[in-house]
C-alpha positions in Angstrom: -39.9 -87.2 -123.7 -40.1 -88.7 -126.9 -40.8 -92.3 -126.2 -38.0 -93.7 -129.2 -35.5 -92.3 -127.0 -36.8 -94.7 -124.3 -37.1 -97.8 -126.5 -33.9 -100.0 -126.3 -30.5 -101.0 -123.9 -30.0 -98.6 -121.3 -26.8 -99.6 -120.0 -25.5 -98.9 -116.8 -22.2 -98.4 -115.7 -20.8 -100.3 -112.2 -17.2 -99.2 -110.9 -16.8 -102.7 -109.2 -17.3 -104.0 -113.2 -15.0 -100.9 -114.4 -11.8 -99.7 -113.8 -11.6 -96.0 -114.3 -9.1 -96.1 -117.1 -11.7 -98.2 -118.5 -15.2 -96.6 -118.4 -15.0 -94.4 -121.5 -14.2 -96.9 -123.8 -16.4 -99.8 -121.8 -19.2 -97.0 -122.7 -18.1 -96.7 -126.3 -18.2 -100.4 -126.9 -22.1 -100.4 -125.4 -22.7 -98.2 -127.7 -20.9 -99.3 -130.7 -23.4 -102.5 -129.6 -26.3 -100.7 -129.9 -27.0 -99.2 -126.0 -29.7 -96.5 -126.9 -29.3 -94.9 -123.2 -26.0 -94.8 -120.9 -26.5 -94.5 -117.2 -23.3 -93.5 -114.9 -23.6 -94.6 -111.4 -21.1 -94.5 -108.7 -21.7 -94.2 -104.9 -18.0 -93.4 -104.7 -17.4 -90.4 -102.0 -15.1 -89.0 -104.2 -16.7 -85.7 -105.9 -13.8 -84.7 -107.7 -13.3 -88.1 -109.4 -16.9 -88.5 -110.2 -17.4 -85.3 -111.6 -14.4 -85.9 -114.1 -15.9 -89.5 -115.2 -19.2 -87.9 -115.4 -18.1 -84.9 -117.7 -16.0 -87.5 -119.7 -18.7 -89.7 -119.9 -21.0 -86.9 -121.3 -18.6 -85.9 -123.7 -18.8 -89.3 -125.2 -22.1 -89.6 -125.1 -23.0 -86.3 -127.2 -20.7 -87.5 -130.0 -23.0 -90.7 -130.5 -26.1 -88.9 -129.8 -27.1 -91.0 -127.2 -28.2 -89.5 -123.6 -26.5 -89.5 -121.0 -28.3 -90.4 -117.2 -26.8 -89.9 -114.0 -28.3 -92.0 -111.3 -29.2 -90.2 -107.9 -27.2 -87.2 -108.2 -29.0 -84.3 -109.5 -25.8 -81.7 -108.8 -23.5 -84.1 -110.8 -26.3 -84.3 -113.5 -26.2 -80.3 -113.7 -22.4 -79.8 -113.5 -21.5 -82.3 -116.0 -24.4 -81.1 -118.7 -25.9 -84.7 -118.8 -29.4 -85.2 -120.3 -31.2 -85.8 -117.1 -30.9 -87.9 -113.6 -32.4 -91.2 -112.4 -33.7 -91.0 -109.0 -34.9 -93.3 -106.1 -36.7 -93.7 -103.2 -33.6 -91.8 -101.3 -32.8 -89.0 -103.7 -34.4 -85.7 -104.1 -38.0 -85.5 -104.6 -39.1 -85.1 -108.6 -40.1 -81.8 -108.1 -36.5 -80.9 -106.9 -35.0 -82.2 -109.8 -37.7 -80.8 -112.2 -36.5 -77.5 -110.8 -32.7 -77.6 -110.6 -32.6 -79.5 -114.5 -35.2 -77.8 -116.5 -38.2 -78.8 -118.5 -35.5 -80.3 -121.0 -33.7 -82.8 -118.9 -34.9 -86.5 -119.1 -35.6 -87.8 -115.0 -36.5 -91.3 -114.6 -38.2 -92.7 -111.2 -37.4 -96.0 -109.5 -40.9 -97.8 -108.9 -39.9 -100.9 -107.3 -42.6 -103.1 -107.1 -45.0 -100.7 -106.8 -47.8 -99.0 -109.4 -48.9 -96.2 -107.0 -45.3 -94.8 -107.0 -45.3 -95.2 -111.2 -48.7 -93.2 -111.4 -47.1 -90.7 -108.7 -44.2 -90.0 -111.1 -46.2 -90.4 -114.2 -48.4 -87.2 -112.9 -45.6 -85.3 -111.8 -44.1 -85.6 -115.2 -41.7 -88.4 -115.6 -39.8 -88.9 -118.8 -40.0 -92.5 -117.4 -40.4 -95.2 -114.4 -38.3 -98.3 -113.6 -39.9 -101.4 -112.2 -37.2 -104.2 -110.5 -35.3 -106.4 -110.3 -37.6 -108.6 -112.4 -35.2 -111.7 -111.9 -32.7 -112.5 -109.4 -29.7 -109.5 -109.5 -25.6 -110.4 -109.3 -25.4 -106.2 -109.0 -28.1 -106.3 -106.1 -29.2 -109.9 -104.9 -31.2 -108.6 -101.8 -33.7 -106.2 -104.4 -37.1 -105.8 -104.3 -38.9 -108.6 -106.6 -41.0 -106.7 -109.5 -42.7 -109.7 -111.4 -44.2 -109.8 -114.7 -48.0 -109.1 -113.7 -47.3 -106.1 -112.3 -45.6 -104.9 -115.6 -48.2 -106.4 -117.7 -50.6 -104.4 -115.0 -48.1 -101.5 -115.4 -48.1 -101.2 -119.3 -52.2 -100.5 -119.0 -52.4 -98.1 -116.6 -49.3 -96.0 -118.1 -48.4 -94.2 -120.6 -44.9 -93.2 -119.8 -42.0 -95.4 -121.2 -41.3 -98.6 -118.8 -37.9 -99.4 -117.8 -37.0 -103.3 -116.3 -34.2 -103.7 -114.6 -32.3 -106.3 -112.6 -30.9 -110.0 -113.5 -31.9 -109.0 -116.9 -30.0 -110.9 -120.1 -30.6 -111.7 -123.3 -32.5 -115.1 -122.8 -35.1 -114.2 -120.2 -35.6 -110.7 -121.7 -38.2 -111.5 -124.8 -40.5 -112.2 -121.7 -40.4 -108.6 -120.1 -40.6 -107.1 -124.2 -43.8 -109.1 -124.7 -44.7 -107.8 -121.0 -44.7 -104.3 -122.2 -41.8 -102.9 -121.8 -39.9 -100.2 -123.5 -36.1 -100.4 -122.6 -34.4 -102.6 -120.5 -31.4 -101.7 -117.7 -28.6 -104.2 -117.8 -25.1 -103.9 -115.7 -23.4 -107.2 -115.7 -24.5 -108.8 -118.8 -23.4 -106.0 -121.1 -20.1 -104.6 -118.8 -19.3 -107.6 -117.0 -18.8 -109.7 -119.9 -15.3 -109.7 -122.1 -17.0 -108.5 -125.4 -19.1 -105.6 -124.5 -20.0 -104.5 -127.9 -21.8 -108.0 -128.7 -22.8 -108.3 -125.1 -24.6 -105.3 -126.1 -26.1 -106.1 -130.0 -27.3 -109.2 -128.3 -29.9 -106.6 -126.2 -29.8 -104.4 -129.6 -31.3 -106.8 -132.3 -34.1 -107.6 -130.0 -35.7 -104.2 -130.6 -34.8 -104.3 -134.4 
């Protein structure tokens, strides 16, 4: 993976920020901001509805140039033609996904708080791994706590682009960009504020 693609906002959607008739132009405004990855995520049980978001979503995504992710669901990631899939401790192994996507597709790992599991993916050929939550998380208060050692620790010992995710805005992120860190995941402080597009510059001119 070409580590520029990496390097910016990866913003992630959240249906409980979203409302479906939303989500398209929610993602367009991210992007319009400056978002340099989108991620989709939905745990919703409804396959049908995803799928259509998903494809929509892709659609979108390809007119702006930016890649599209789909978190822990490699069958939605092949049916919609997404770039690639985000996986986690519960999802398919890498290999899997390797397999089922294709040398082309962009997978990113979850890491946690743990350096062992970013080597692990790093070997098995990771496009890129995510360290978090590196501050207290609205989206997931109970998260694992990945502090800013181990991503100092973590930008020597890799080479594959780092992701920080998790209470992230743009106040306390100079800290994780001087940490090492290429991109950073953000939910509720790009869609759950009432301007997305300059929720999302404010992220943007940081990298500039």
């Amino acid at each position: 993976m070409n580590k520029l693609v990496c390097r910016g906002l990866y913003a992630i959607t959240d249906p409980f920020l979203l409302a479906d008739d939303q989500l398209d132009r929610a993602v367009e405004q991210a992007i319009l901001g400056g978002a340099r990855l989108i991620q989709y995520r939905d745990k919703n049980s409804d396959v049908l509805r995803r799928r259509r978001q998903a494809e929509s979503l892709n659609r979108l995504c390809r007119r702006h140039q930016v890649p599209l992710i789909i978190n822990d669901d490699v069958e939605l990631a092949v049916q919609s033609g997404a770039a690639g899939v985000h996986i986690g401790r519960d999802d398919p192994a890498f290999a899997t996904a390797r397999a089922r996507l294709g040398e082309a597709a962009l997978i990113g790992v979850s890491c946690y708080d743990r350096l062992d599991l970013a080597l692990d993916a790093e070997r098995a050929g990771a496009d890129y791994v995510a360290f978090g939550a590196v501050f207290p998380s609205p989206t997931k208060p109970t998260e694992i706590r990945a502090p800013l050692s181990l991503l100092r620790e973590a930008r020597t010992a890799l080479k594959a682009p780092i992701i920080a995710i998790g209470g992230i805005t743009p106040e306390n992120a100079p800290s994780l960009l001087a940490a090492g860190v290429d991109a950073l995941a953000v939910v509720s402080a790009v869609f759950g504020q009432p301007d997305i597009q300059s929720a999302a510059r404010r992220f943007a001119v940081l990298f500039a």
